[in-house]
N, C-alpha and C positions, 0 to 999 in steps of 0.2 A: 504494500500500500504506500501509497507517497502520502505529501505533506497537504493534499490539495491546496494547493497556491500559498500556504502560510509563508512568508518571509519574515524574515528581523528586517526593523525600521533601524539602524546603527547611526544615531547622532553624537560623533566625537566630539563634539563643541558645548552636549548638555550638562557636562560635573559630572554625569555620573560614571563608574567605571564601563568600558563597550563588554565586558565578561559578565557585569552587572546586569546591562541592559540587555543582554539574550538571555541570561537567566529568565527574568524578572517575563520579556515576553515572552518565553516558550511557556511558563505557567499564565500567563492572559490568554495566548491561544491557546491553552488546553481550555482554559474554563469560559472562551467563547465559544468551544466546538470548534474551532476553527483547525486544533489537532486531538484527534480522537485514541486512543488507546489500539495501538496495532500501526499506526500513521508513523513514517519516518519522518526525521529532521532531516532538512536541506546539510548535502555534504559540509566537514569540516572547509575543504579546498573552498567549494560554493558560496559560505557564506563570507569568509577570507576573501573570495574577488570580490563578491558583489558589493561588500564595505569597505575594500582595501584595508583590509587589518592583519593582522600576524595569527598566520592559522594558531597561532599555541594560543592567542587570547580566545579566539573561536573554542580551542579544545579544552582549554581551563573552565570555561562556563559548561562545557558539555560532563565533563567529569564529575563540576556539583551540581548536574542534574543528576547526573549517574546514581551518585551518593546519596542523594535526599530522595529517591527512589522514585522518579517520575520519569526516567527513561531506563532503557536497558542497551546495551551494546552487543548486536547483532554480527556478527562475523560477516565478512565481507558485505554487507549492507550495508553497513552504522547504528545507528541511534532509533532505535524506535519507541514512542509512547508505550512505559510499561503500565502505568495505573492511571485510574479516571482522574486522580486528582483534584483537581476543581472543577474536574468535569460537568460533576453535577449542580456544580455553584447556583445559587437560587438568582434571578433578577435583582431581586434585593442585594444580595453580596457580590455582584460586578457592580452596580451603579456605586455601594460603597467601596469598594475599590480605585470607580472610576476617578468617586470624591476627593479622596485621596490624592491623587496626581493632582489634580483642579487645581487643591488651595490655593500652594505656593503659586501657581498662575495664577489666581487670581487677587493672590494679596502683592505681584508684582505690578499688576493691570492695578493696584489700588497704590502702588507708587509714585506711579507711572500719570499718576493724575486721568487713568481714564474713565467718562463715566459706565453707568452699565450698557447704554445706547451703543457705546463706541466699541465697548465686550462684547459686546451682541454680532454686531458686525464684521470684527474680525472672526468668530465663532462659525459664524454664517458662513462667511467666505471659504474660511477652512472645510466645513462641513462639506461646502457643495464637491469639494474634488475629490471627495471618501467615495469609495466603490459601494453600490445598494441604490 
């Protein structure tokens, strides 16, 4: 099974670690379905081009998957989803997830002098070039 289209979004510019930030989505896409239990991860090489990063920080975030037991290491395959995980996440527990991420955007956009008209907007904009 593949990953049906799941990618990592890898923003080097956000703070946070890129090892981090594949962790952190391959448990959002389990628990938006978007990888399912049996679904591979995009190759170690794969993700290493598509974000230009050093396959070992690719491989460091796949191993504390490995470890916290949400993928397994498949022999000549890779990485595939070993448990539901947050598979089952309710609605409820992604939107407070999503809340989470929000804040700190939006206690910057409260720095930032902007109102919520102007958060809306850029919200908006963002929204419209999401896939759905």
């Amino acid at each position: 099974m593949s990953a049906r289209g799941a990618r990592f979004d890898i923003r080097p510019s956000s703070g946070v670690p890129i090892y981090q930030q594949i962790v952190d989505q391959a448990y959002a896409l389990v628990a938006g379905g978007r990888l399912a239990p049996g679904d591979l991860l995009p190759s170690v090489r794969e993700v290493a081009h598509h974000a230009d990063v050093n396959p070992m920080t690719v491989s460091r975030a796949y191993s504390q998957l490995e470890a916290e037991g949400l993928v397994e290491r498949v022999r000549g395959r890779g990485m595939r989803v070993r448990s539901a995980g947050d598979d089952g996440a309710s609605l409820a527990d992604r939107k407070r997830q999503l809340a989470e991420q929000l804040e700190p955007v939006l206690h910057r956009a409260q720095q930032l002098g902007l109102t919520r008209a102007q958060v809306r907007q850029v919200v908006e904009r963002l929204l419209k070039g999401l896939p759905r």
